[in-house]
Every structure is written in C-alpha cells, then in structure tokens.
VOPA-226813 format. One record per residue (C-alpha): residue in one letter; residue number from 1; x, y, z. Coordinates in nm, 3 decimals, m for minus. Layout:
N
REC   code   pos         x         y         z
REC      a   NUM         X         Y         Z
...
***
This chain:
357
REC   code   pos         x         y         z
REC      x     1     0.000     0.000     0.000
REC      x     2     0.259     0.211    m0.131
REC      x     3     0.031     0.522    m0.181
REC      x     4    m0.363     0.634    m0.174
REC      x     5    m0.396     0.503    m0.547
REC      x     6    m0.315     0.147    m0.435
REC      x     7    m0.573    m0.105    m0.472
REC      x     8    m0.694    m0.215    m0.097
REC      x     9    m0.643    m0.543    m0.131
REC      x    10    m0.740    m0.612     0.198
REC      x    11    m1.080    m0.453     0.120
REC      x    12    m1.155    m0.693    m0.148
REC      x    13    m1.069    m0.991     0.078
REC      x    14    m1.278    m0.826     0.364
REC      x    15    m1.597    m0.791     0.121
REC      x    16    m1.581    m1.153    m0.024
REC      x    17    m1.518    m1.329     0.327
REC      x    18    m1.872    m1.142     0.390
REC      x    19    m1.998    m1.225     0.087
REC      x    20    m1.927    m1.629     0.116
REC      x    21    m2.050    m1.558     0.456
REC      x    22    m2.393    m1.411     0.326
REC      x    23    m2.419    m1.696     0.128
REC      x    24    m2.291    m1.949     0.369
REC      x    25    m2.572    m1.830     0.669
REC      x    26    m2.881    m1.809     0.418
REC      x    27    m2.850    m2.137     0.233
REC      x    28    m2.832    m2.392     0.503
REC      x    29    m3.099    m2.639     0.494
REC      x    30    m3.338    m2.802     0.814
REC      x    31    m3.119    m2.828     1.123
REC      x    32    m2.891    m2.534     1.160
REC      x    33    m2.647    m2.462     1.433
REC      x    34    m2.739    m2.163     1.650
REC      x    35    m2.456    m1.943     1.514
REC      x    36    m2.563    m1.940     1.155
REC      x    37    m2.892    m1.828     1.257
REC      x    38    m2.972    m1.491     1.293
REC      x    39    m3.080    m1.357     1.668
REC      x    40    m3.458    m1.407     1.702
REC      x    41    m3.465    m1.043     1.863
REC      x    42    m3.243    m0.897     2.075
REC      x    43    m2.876    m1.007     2.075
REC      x    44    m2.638    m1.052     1.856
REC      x    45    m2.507    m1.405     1.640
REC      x    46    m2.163    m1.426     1.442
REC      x    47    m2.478    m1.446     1.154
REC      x    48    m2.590    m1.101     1.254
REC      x    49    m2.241    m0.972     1.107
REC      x    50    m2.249    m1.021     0.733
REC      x    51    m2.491    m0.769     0.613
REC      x    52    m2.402    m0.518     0.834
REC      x    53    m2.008    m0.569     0.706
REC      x    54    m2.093    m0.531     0.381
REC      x    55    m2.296    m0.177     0.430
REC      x    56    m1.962    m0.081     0.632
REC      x    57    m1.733    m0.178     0.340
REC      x    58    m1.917    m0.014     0.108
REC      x    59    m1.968     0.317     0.237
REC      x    60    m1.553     0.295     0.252
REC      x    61    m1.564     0.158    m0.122
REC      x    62    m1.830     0.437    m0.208
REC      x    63    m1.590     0.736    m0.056
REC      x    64    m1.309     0.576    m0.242
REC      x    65    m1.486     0.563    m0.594
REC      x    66    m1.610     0.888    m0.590
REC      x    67    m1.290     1.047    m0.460
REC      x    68    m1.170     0.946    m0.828
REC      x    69    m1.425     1.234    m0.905
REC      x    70    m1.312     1.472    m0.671
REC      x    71    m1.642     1.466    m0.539
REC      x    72    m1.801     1.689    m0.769
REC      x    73    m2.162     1.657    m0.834
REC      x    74    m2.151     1.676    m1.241
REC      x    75    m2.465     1.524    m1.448
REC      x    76    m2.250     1.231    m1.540
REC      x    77    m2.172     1.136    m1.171
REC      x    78    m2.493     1.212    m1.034
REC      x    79    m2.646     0.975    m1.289
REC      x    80    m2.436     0.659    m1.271
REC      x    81    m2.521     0.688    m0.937
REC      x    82    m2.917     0.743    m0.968
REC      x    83    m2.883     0.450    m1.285
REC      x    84    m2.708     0.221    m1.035
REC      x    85    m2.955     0.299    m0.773
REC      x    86    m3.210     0.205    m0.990
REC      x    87    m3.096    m0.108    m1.065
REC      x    88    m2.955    m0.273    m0.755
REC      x    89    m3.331    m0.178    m0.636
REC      x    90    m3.481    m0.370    m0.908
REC      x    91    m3.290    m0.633    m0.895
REC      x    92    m3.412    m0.712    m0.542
REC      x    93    m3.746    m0.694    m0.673
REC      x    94    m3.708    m0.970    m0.941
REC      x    95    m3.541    m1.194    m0.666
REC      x    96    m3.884    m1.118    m0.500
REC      x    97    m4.070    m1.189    m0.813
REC      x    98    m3.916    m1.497    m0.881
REC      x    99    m3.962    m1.643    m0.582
REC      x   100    m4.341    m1.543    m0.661
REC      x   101    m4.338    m1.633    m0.972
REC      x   102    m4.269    m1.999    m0.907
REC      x   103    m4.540    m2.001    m0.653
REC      x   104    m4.767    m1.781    m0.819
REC      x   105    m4.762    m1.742    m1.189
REC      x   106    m4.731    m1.438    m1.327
REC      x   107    m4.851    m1.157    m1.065
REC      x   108    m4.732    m0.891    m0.891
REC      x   109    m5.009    m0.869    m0.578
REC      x   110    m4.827    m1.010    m0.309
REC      x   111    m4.436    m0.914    m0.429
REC      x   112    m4.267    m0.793    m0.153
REC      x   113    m4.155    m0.481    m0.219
REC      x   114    m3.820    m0.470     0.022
REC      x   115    m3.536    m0.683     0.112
REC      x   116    m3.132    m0.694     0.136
REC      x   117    m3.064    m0.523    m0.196
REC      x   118    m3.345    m0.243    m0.202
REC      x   119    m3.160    m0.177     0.126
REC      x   120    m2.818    m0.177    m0.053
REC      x   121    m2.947     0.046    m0.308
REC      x   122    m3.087     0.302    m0.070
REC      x   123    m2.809     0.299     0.104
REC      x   124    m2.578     0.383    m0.182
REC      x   125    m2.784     0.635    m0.280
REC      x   126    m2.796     0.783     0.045
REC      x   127    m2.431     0.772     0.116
REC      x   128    m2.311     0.869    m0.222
REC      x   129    m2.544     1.212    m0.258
REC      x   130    m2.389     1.293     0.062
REC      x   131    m2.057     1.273    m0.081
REC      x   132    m2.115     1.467    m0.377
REC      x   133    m2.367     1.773    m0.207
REC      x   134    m2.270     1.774     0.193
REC      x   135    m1.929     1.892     0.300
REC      x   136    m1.745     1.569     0.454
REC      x   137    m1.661     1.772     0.778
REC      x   138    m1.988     1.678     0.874
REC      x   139    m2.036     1.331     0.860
REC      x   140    m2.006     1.251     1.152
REC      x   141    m2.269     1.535     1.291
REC      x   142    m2.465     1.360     1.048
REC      x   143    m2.464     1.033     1.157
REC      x   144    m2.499     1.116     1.511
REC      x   145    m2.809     1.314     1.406
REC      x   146    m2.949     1.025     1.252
REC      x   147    m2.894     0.767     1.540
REC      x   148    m3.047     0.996     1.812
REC      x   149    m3.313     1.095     1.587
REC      x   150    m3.374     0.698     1.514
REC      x   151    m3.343     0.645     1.866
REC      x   152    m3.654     0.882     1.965
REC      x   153    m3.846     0.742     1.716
REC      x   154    m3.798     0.395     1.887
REC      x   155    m3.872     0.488     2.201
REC      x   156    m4.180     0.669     2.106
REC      x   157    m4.317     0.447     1.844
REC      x   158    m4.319     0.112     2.080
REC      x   159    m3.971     0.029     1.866
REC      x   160    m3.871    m0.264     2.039
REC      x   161    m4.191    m0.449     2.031
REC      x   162    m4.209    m0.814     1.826
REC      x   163    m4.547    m0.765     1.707
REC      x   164    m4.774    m0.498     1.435
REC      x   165    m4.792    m0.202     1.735
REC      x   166    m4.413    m0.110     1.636
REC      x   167    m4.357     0.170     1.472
REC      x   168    m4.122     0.023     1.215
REC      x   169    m4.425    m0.219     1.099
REC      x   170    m4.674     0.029     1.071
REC      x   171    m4.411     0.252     0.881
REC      x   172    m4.403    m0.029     0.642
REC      x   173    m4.788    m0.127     0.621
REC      x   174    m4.864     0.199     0.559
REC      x   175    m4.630     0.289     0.280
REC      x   176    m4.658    m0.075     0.103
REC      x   177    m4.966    m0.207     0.217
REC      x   178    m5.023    m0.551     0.434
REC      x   179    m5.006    m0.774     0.062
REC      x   180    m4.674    m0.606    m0.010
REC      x   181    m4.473    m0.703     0.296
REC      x   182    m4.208    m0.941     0.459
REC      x   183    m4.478    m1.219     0.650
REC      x   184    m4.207    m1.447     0.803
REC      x   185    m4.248    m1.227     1.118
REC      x   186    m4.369    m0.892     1.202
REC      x   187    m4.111    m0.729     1.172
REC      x   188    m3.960    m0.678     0.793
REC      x   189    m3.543    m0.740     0.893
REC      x   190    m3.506    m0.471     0.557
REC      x   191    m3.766    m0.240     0.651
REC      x   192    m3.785     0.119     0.538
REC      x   193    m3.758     0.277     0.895
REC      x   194    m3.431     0.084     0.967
REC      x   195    m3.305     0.162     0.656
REC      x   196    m3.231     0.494     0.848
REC      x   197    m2.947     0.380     1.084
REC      x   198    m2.830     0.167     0.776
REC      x   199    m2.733     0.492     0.642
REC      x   200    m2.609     0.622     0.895
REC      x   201    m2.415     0.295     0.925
REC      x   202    m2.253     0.311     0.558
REC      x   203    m2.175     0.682     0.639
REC      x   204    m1.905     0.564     0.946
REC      x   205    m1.744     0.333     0.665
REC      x   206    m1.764     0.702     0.490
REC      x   207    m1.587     0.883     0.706
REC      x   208    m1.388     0.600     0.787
REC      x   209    m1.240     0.549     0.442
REC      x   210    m1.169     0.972     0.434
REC      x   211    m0.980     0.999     0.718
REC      x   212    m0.813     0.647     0.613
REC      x   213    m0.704     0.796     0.232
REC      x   214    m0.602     1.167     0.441
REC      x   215    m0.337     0.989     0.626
REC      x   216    m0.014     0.967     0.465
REC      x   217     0.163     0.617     0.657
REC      x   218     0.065     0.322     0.606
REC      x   219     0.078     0.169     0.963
REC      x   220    m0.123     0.512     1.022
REC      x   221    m0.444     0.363     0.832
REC      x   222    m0.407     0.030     1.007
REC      x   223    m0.427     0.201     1.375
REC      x   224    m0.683     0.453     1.275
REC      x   225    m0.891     0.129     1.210
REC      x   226    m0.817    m0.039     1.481
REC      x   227    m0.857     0.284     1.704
REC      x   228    m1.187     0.353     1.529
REC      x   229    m1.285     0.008     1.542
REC      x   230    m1.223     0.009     1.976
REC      x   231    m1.401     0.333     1.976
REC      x   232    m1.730     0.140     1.809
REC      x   233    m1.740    m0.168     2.009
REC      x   234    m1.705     0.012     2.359
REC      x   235    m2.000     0.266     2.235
REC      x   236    m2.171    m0.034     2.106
REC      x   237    m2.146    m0.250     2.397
REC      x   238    m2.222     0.069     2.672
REC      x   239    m2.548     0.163     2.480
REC      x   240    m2.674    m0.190     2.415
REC      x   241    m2.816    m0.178     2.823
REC      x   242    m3.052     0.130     2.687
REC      x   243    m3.098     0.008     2.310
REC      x   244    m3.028    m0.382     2.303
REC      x   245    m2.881    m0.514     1.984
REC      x   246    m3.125    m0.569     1.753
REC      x   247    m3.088    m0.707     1.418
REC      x   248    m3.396    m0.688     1.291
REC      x   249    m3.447    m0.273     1.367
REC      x   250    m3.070    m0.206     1.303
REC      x   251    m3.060    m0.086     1.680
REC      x   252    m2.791     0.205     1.720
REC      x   253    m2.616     0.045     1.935
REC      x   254    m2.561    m0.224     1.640
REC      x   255    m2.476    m0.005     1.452
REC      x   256    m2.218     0.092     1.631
REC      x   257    m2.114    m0.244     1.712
REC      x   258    m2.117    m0.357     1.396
REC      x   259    m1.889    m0.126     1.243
REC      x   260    m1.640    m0.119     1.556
REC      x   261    m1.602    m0.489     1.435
REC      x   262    m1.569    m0.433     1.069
REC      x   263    m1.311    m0.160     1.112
REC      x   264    m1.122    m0.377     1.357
REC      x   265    m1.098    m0.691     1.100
REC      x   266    m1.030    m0.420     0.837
REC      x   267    m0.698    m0.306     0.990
REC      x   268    m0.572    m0.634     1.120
REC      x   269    m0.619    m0.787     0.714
REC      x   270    m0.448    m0.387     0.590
REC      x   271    m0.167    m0.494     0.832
REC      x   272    m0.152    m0.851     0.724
REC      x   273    m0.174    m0.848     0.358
REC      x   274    m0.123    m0.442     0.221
REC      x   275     0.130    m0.407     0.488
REC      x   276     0.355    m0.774     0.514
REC      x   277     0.229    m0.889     0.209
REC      x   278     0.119    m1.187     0.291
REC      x   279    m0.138    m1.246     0.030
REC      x   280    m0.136    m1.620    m0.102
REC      x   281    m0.436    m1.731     0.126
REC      x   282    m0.632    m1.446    m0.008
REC      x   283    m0.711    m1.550    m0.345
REC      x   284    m1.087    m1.752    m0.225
REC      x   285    m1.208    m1.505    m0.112
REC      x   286    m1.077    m1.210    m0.366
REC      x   287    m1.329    m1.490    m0.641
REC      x   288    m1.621    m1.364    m0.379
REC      x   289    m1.476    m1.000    m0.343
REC      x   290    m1.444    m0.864    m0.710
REC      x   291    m1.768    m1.000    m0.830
REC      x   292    m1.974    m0.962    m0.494
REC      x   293    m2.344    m0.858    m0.581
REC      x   294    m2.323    m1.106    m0.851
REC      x   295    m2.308    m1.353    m0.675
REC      x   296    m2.510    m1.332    m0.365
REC      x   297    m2.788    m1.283    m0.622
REC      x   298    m2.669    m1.575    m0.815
REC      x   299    m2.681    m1.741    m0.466
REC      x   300    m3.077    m1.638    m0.450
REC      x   301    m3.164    m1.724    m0.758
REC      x   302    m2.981    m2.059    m0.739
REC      x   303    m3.177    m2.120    m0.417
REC      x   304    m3.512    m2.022    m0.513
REC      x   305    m3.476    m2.206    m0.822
REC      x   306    m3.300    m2.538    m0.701
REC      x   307    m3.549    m2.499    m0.395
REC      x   308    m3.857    m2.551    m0.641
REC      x   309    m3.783    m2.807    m0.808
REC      x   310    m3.620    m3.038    m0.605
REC      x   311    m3.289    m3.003    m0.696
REC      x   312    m3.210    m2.868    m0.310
REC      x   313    m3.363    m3.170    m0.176
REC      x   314    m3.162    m3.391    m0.399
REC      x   315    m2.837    m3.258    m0.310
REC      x   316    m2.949    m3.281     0.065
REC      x   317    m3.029    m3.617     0.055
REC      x   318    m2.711    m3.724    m0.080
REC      x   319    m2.520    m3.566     0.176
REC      x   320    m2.693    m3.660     0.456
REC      x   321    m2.685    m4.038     0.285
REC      x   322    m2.270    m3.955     0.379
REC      x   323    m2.336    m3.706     0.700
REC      x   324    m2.599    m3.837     0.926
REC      x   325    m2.556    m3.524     1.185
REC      x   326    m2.839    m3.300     1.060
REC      x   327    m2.660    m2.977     1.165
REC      x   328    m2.303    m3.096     0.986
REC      x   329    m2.526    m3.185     0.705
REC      x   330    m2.703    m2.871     0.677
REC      x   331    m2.378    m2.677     0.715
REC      x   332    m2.221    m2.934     0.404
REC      x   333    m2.534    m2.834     0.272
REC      x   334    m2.435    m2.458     0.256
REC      x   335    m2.068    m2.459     0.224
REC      x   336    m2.176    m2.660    m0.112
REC      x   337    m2.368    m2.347    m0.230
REC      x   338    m2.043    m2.125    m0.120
REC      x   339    m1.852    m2.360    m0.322
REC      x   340    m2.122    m2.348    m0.642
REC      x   341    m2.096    m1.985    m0.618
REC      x   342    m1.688    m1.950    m0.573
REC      x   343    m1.621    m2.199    m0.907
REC      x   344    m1.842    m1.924    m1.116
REC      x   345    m1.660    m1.667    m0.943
REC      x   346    m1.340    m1.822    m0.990
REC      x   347    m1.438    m1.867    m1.375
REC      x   348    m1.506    m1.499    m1.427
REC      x   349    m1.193    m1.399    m1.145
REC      x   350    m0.947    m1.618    m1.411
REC      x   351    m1.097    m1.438    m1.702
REC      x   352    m1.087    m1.061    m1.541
REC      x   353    m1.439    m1.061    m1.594
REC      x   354    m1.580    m0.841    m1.335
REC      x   355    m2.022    m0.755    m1.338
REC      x   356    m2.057    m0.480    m1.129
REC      x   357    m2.414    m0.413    m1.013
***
C-alpha cells in the first residue's frame, strides 16, 4: 500500500469473506447450528455480522470511488449513481418476483416490495449524494443526528416491540400495504424505517475510508482502524443496556457495534496483507470480493430455483446419505452453495471478468 492510489487489497478480501458468509448463513438447509442463525430479537449471532459488514465496506468503497471524481456533483456522476440505484433496487425486486413467480404465476399482488438489496441500493444512494452535495466535515454530525433521531423514534413508536404495534411495521404497512410485505415475522429485517441507521451505518465506513485515504503512513491507516474500530465496540457494547442489539431494527447500538467490528478486522487484514504482504491465502475469497453482488444474487436465484424443483432436496439427501448429523449436514449443505458460487466466481476472477451491479 505504497500510496492512496493502491488497490486495498485487503478490502476486497474483507468484502468476499462477507460475501461467502452471506451466502454461507442463508442457504443452510433443516437443522442449523445456533450461530448461523440470525438472533430471534435482541442479541447478537456471528450471523448477525455479514450484512451489516458489507454496508460498512461499502460506504468505505463508495468514498473511495467517488474520490476518483473529486467529489463533484456533475450530471455524469450524479447519474451513474441514480442508474445504479435504480438497478440494484430492481434487482431485489425480481429476486422477490421470482420467488413469486414460481409459486404464483405471473402476478405482482403479493411481491414484496423490500429486502437486502433495495436496502443496498438506498443505502448507496444515500451515502453517495452525501458525498457529492454535503461537506465531509460533517459526517459525523450527520450520523450522530441520525442515530439519536432513530433512537426517539424507537422509544416513542413502541420500537422494540415483536409484534404490528411497532412503529417500524406500521411505517411499512402503511407505505406498502399488508399484501406487499415481509410475512415471516412482524417485523420486515429490511424495513424502510431501519433503513435509516443503515445509512447512517454506511456513512461511518464514509468517514472512515476519508480519514483512512487523508493519512499519509501506512501503519497510520491500520491504527486509525483499529482505534476507530475500539471506539465502536465500547459505544456499542455501553449503549446496548438502553438500546439492546437488535438485528432486525438495526438498533444504534448495532450499529455501532457492527462497524467497531468491521473496522477492527479491516486493519488487522491492511496490516496482514497491504502491509507484510502476505497475500497467497487471499485469493478464495478475492473470487467472492471482485464480483460480490453477482453472486449473492446468483446465490438467490440458485436457491429459489434449485429450492422448487427439487434439486435442493436432492443434493441434501445425498449428503446426509454420507453425514448423518443433521446440523453438519445442513452446514455441508451450505458450504456446497459457497462452493457453487466461488467456481463461477473463480471462472469470471481467471478471465478478469468483473459484473458490477
């Protein structure tokens, strides 16, 4: 890491460990073990860690992509971004279609209208308008604003409740409409309230990433990581006895926690691989890390698909015919989707093909 033009390696291997690791928690199949399940409410499971990584690492990606553009807002900017936008979001409706589709035939009344990449898209959106129109001295006021003004809201709008009285579900009945939303539980995990802190949440890997590319040593960006990353966690851990962590409303004080651990992994892989150069292990997960929304939705489509017609139950069958422990064979079952996913990757990785979404 010679210089601030240098390709973050280190970044690239951060996003595709979290991208196997999306993939890895939400294709396991029956039995799972506790720790690839995400928290039922409050708390926190190593599961709970992989979306919230990725919105980290790319509000750091985002500040380092535009700062190509010296952050000026021209009509050619501001539209890749909007075009982008645009498309991330409807490609998270089509995974909701499809799944419909299957089910349903051809109809659009009961498509979910959220889910993990509308909330990527809004996020980017969010996070790179900011960079273009707000003066970066202010992030941080303005992600501070947004967590205490997220934090009334929850404790005025019953924000901690499991059922339709909180305010995050009524947010979301009201603007979708009952036939439009996430039914698995009351509570839509990629809801348009919490979409708030998730802003707010790709805005610390923001300002993380500026004052990261403003420091001229190398060993400086690793410790203002891990310094940043200490910061997070203790903030994290003292507010979690007023807000518990909480997944499923992207509680502040995940938020916090969240990206205290991101930032801390982030500088311990700068040190190891940018730093010492020790990058043979690396190239697994650099497959997942250079084409990364490609193929988590690959990953959905695959499972929606393979889910319909048998094909999932097949390939279960024949491991657990070899693994009789349900849990090891539901986690076989899911490293074998990581491993599906990671040859195509490796395919398009070996060809310098790279589909960005």
């Amino acid at each position: 890491m010679a210089d601030n033009n240098k390709r973050l390696v280190s970044l690239d291997v951060l996003r595709g460990i979290t991208v196997a690791g999306m993939i890895l928690v939400n294709d396991g199949y029956g039995d799972t073990f506790a720790t690839l399940q995400h928290s039922k409410w409050n708390g926190m499971t190593p599961c709970d860690l992989v979306f919230p990584f990725f919105l980290f690492i790319m509000g750091i990606s985002t500040y380092i992509s535009l700062r190509k553009f010296q952050f000026r807002a021209t009509g050619q900017v501001v539209g890749k971004i909007i075009r982008r936008t645009v498309v991330i979001f409807a490609i998270g409706l089509f995974i909701n279609w499809f799944a419909l589709l299957l089910k349903e035939g051809f109809s659009f009344e009961h498509l979910r209208i959220m889910g993990v990449m509308q909330r990527i898209a809004l996020c980017y959106c969010a996070a790179s308008l900011f960079a273009l129109f707000v003066n970066h001295r202010y992030t941080l006021h303005v992600v501070f604003a947004i967590l205490i003004a997220y934090t009334v809201i929850l404790m005025v709008g019953n924000g901690y409740a499991q059922d339709a009285t909180n305010i995050a579900a009524r947010i979301d009945n009201a603007v979708f409409g009952y036939d439009h939303l996430y039914h698995k539980s009351a509570i839509d995990p990629e809801g348009l309230l919490g979409t708030l802190p998730a802003i707010a949440h790709t805005l610390i890997g923001f300002f993380c990433a500026k004052v990261m590319m403003e420091s001229k040593d190398k060993h400086d960006k690793v410790m203002m990581f891990l310094l940043a990353g200490g910061i997070l966690v203790i903030g994290g851990y003292l507010l979690q006895f007023g807000l518990p962590l909480n997944k499923r409303i992207w509680s502040p004080s995940y938020v916090l926690m969240t990206c205290g651990l991101c930032a801390t992994i982030q500088g311990l892989l700068m040190y190891v691989i940018d730093i010492k150069g020790r990058k043979r292990w690396t190239m697994p997960f650099l497959v997942f890390g250079m084409n990364p929304l490609f193929l988590y939705v690959l990953s959905e489509l695959m499972a929606i698909a393979f889910g319909h017609y048998g094909i999932n139950d097949a390939i279960y069958g024949v491991i657990h015919s070899v693994v009789s422990n349900t849990y090891l064979a539901s986690l076989c079952f899911a490293l074998t989707y990581v491993l599906m996913c990671g040859l195509v990757g490796y395919l398009l990785y070996r060809k310098k093909i790279y589909i960005k979404i």
